[in-house]
N, C-alpha and C positions, 0 to 999 in steps of 0.2 A: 478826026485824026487821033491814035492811039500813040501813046510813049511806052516806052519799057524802061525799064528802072534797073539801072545798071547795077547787079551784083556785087556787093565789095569783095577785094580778095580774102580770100581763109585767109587768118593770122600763120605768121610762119610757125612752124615747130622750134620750140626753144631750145637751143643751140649750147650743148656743154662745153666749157673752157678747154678746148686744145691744147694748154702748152702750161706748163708751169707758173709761171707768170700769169697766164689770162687765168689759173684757176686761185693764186693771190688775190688780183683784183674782184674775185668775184665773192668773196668773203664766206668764201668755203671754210668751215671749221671741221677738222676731222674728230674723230670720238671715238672710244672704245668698242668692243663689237657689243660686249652688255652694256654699257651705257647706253647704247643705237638701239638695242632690244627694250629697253627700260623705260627710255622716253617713249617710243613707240606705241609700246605697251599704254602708258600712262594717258597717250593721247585717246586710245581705245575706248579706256576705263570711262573715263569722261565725256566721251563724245558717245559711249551707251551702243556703242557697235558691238557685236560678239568679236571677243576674242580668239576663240577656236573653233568658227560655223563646220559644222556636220559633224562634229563630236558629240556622242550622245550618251547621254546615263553619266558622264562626270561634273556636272555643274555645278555643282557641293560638293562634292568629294576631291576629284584629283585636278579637276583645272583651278582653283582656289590655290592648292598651294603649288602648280605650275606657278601662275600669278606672284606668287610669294619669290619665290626662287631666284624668280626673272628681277624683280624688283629688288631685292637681297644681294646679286650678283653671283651667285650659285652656280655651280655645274652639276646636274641633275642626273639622277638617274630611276629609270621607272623600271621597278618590281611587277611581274604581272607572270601568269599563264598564259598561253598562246589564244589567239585572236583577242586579246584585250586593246587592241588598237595603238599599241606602245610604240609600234614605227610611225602609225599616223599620226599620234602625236609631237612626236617629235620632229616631224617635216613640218607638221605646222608653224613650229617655230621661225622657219623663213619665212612664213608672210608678216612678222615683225622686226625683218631687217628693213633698212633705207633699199628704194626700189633700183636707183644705182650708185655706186662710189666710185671715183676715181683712182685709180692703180696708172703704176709708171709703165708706159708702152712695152710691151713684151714680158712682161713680167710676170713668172710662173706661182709666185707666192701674192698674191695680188699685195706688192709693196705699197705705202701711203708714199706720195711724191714729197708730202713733207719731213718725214721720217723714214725713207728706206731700210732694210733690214738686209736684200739678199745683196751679195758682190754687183753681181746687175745690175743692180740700181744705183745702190750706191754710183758704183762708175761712173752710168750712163748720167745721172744729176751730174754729179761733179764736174764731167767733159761739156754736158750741154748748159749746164745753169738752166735761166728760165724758160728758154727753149724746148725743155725735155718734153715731150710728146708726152699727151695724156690719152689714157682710154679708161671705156667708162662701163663698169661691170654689173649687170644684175645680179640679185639676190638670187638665183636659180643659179650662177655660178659659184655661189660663195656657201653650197653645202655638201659636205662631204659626208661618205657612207660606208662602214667596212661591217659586213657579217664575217663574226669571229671564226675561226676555225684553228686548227690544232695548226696548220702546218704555214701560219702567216708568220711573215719575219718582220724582223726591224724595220730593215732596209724598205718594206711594203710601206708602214707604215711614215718613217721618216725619212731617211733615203741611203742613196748607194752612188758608189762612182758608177757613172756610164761609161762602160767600154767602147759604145761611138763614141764619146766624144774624144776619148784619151785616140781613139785609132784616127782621129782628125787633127791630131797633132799636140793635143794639150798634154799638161803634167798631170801626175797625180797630184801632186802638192798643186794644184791649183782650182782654186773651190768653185770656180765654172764649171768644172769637171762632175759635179755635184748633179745625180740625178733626185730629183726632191718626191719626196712619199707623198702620201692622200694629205697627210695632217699639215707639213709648212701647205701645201695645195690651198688648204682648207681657212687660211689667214685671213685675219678678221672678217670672217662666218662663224659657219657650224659643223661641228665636226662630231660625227654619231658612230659608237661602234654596238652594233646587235649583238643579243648573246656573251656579252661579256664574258662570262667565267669559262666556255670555251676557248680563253685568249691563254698562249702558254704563258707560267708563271714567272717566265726570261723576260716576256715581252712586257708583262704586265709591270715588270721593274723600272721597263725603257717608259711609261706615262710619268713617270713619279715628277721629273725635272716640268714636264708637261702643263701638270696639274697643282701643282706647290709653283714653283719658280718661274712660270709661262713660257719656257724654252728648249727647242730639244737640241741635240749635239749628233752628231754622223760620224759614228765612227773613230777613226784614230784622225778627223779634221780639227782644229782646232776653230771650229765654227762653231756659233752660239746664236741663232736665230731668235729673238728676241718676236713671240709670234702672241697673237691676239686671236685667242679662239673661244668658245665654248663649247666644253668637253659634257655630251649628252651620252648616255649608255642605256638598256634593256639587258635585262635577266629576268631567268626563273627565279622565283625564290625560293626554290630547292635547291638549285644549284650553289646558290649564291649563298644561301645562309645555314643550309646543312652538311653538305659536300664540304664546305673548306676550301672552294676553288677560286677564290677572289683573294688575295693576299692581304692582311690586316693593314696595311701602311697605303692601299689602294682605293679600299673601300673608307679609309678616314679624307682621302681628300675630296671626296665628292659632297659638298654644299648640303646636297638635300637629295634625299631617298624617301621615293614616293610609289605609293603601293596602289598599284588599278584597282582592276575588278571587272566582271561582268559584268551584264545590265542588272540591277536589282530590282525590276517593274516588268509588268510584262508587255505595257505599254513600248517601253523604250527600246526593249527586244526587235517588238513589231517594228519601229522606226526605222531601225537599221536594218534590217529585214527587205522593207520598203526601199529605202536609200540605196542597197548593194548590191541588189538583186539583179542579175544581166538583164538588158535592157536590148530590144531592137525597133528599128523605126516600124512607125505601125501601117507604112506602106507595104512592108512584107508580108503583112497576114491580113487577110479579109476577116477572120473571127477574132473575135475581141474575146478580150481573158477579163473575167472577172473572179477576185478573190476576197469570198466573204469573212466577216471582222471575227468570227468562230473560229473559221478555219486556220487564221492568223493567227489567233490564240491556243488553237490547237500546236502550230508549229511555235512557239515561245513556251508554250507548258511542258513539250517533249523535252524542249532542250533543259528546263528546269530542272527537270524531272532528272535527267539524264548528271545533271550536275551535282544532284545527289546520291546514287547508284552506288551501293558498297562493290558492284563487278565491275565498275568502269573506274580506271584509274584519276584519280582527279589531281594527282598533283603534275598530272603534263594538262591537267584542263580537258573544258569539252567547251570548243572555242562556238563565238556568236556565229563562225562562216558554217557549223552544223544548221544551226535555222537557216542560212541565207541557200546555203545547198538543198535543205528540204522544201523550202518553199520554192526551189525553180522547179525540183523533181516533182511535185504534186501540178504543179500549174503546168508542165509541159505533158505529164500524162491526160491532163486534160484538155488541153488543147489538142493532141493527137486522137484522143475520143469524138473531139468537135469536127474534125476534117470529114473524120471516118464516116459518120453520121449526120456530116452535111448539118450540123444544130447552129453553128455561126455565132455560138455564145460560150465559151468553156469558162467553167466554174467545176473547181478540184471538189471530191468529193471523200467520204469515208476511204474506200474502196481503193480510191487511189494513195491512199500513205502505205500501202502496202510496198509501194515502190520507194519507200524514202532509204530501205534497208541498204540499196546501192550507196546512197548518197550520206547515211551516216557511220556504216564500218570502217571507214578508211580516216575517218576523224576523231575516233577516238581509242582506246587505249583500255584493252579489259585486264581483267586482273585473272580470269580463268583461261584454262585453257583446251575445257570441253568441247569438240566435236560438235559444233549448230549451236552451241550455248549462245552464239553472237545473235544470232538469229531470236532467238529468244527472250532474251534481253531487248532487244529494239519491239518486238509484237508486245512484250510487258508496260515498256513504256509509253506505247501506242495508246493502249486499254485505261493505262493508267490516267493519263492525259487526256480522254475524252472523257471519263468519267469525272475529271476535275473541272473542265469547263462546263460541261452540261448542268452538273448542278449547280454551276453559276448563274446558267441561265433560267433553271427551269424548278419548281419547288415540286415536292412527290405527287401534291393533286393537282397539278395544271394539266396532263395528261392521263388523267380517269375515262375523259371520256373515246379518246383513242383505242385507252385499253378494253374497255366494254365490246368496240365493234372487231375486235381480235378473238371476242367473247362465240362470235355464230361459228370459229373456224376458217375463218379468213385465214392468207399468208399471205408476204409480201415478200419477191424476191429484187434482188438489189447484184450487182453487179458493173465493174469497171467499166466492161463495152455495153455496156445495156443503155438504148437512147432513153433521152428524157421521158418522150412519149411513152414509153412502157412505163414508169415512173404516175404520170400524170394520171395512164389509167387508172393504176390500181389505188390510186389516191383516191380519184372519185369515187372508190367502192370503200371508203372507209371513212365514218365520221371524227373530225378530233384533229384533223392533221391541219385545218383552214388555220385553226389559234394559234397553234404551235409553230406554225412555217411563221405565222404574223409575228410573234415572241421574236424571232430570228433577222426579221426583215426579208423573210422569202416567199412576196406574196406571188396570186398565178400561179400559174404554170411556167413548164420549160425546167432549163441546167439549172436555173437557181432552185427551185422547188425541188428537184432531186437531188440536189446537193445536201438542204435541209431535212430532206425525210429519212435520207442516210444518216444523217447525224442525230436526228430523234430516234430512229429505231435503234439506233446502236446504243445510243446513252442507254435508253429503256432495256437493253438488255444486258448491260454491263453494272443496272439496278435492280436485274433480276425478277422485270417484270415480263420481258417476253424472255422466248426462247429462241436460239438460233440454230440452225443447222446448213452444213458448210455443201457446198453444190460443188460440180466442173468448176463455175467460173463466177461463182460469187457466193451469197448466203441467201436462206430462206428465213424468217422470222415469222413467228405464227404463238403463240398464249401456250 
């Protein structure tokens, strides 16, 4: 005879206080919105969890004094060039709010039931007492987000009468009538405005009560919202500190101004590289993409490279989404070689950065205005960049003996659509390539070994030990 052993029930789901009263008794204490970011933070610090997981390359640099800020009680604002991840940072900050708080039922400024601020609330406490309905708001609602532009008003930002509601019977004189901006919205959260010094300098007067006093006012209302926010902003710091487009009595109220940066590794490049890169399930494609750790440093030394370039403008920046863009355009040129040629293994090669020129003239910003000079610039930086990682890998004599079998008059052609196997032959007909590929991690045959012989022929003749000459639809190299 068999028993079964009866299941106990799942425990119920923990049940939030409904009503004013049940959220008395439950010894709810409400907080500031920094203070809530501060302890939070602090539980972080301590408990050795990342504070800001998938931020990469500011670990010592800008999330220390994030950190600082937070715990200071600061309203921040981060300096950077474009793609320095200053919007990602700053939404990170909601995963350091509480996951939910209580606000007074219906309430558009998410009011504390202990302390109401709108007419709403107030009212509705005072008519219902401890009765008052509670609801209970995640952090995903408690952050607000305005990209500056020239032609936002007040009223966007804090508010305006609504004309429904006046056409439904209310007064003007009566502060229900109040349609409320992003910012009361935004009450005890977070409130981020991108590009600040695009804000006009009318508007930028209407933070000052904001940011100094923590209240704004609507208008000719005699309304005073008394609001709990933390005021986060992004700029250039061209804009910001050379223009004169930030007004002096604005930029004093902000806590702490803190300056990005790109990756400064080429490591940390590759990282996000990796992390950002469009992704699709891999039941869509039967060939597999592999992407060797060269070629990775290939697209992290361009964009280097590129961020040095007296023709490319560097104070709009040459953002990290240029590597994330060239590294899908080389891996999707060779995945489309892979289909073609039925190889079932794509690995980017030389040959295919030729294609990255789609993917990096629209990100950045030249300072000429020559006719294909754009063009030329990106095949500089190409040459440039493989000649800087190659001699990382490889020192002048490691390849003597490659170059000797170049010696009887051999060539080797190379090409975008040219299968592996064409590759592999003419490998076998030359001594020198076995060690080299091995230096790379590309042993065998197949895409990975043609990927490597690309990248040694090229280096080699970008050292001036072979020579190239340019085909229809690719290059010959031969001594």
């Amino acid at each position: 005879m068999t028993t079964t052993r009866r299941k106990k029930p799942a425990a119920a789901a923990k049940q939030h206080p409904a009503t004013l009263d049940a959220l008395r008794k439950s010894g709810y204490a409400p907080t500031t919105v920094r203070g809530e970011l501060r302890r939070n933070l602090i539980a972080r610090l301590r408990s050795g969890m990342p504070v800001f997981p998938g931020i990469v390359g500011y670990e010592d640099t800008v999330i220390p004094q994030v950190q600082n800020a937070i715990l200071a009680g600061q309203d921040i604002i981060l300096l950077g060039e474009r793609g320095q991840a200053k919007s990602r940072m700053i939404r990170a900050l909601v995963d350091l709010l509480d996951e939910e708080i209580p606000v007074v039922a219906g309430s558009e400024v998410n009011d504390d039931p202990f302390a109401p601020i709108s007419r709403y609330a107030v009212e509705r406490v005072a008519e219902e007492g401890g009765a008052t309905p509670i609801e209970w708001v995640g952090r995903d609602k408690r952050y607000g987000e305005k990209l500056a532009t020239p032609d936002i008003s007040i009223a966007d930002l804090v508010g305006d009468v609504d004309p429904i509601r006046i056409a439904e019977g209310r007064y003007l004189s009566d502060e229900l009538a109040i349609h409320y901006g992003l910012i009361p919205r935004a009450n005890r959260g977070v409130f981020c405005i991108n590009e600040l010094p695009d804000l006009a300098e009318r508007i930028q007067v209407g933070l000052f009560n904001l940011m100094e006093e923590r209240d704004v006012q609507i208008k000719g209302y005699r309304v005073r919202l008394q609001l709990d926010v933390l005021v986060v902003a992004s700029a250039n710091p061209e804009d910001y500190t050379n223009r004169g487009r930030i007004i002096t009595p604005l930029k004093d109220r902000y806590g702490a101004q803190i300056r990005t940066h790109y990756p400064r590794e080429s490591a940390q490049e590759i990282a996000i590289m990796d992390a950002e890169r469009s992704a699709f399930p891999a039941a869509d494609e039967e060939e597999k993409v592999v992407v060797p750790a060269y070629v990775k440093e290939l697209l992290a030394e361009f964009t280097a490279l590129a961020r040095k370039h007296p023709e490319i403008n560097q104070r709009s920046g040459v953002s990290v989404r240029v590597s994330i863009a060239n590294y899908e355009t080389v891996t999707a040129n060779a995945l489309r070689r892979a289909i073609a040629q039925s190889e079932g293994v794509a690995v980017p090669r030389i040959t295919d950065f030729a294609f990255i020129i789609a993917s990096t003239l629209g990100k950045v910003e030249l300072e000429t205005m020559e006719e294909g000079r754009e063009t030329k610039i990106v095949d500089e930086l190409i040459k440039r960049a493989i000649l800087n990682v190659f001699d990382r890998h490889f020192e002048p004599r490691d390849l003597d003996a490659l170059i000797e079998a170049f010696e009887t008059g051999r060539t080797f052609d190379t090409g975008a659509d040219l299968p592996a196997q064409a590759y592999t032959e003419a490998m076998a007909e030359l001594d020198g390539f076995a060690a080299a590929l091995s230096k790379l991690g590309a042993y065998g045959s197949g895409p990975e070994a043609a990927s490597g012989a690309e990248f040694i022929l090229e280096g080699l003749h970008l050292n001036r030990r072979l020579n190239r000459d340019e085909l229809a639809a690719g290059y010959r190299y031969r001594l």
